[in-house]
C-alpha atoms as one frame of an Amber mdcrd trajectory, in Angstrom:
protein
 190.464 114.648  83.780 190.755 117.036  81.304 189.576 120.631  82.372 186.744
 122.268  79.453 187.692 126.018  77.290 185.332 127.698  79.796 187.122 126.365
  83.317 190.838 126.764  81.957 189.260 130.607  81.080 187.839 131.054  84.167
 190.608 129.770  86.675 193.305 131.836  84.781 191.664 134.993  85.189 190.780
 134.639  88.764 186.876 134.107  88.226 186.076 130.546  89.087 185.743 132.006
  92.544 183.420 134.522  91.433 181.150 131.773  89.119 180.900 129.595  92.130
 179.543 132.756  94.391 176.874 133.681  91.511 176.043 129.904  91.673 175.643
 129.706  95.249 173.578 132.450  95.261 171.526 131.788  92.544 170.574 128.649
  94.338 169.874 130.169  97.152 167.226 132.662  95.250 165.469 129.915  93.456
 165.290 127.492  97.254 164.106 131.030  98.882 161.798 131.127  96.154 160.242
 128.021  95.979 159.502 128.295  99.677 157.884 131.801  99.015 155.564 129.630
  96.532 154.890 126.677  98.648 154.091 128.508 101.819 151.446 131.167  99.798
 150.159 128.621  97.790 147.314 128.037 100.530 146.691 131.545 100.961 145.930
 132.111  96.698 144.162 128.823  96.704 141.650 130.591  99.854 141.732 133.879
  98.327 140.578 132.326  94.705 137.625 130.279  96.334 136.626 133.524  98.152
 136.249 135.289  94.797 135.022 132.519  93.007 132.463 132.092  95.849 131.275
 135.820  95.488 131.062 136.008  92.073 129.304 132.764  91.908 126.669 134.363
  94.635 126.389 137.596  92.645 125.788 135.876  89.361 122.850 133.986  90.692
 121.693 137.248  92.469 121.697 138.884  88.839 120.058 136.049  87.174 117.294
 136.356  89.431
């Protein structure tokens, strides 16, 4: 298998250890993140009803 410019670079100069690191790590921010979003997803969806629900009740309290 014949090894790509940009792996030949890296493992001469001692940095494929460092690229896999960053990569491991920048996986771990985006899974980290994701959670973040899927667990507060509920609490924006109940915050936005709240507000739409007292805007909607202060719009008809105008209009009247």
């Amino acid at each position: 298998m014949e090894r790509t410019l940009f792996q030949r670079a890296a493992a001469a100069n001692g940095q494929g250890q460092d690229i896999t690191e960053y990569t491991l790590l920048l996986a771990f921010v985006v899974v980290v993140a994701l959670a973040v979003f899927v667990l507060a997803g509920n609490d924006i969806q109940g915050i936005w009803k709240a507000s739409s629900t007292t805007v909607s009740a202060a719009s008809s309290v105008a209009g009247s």
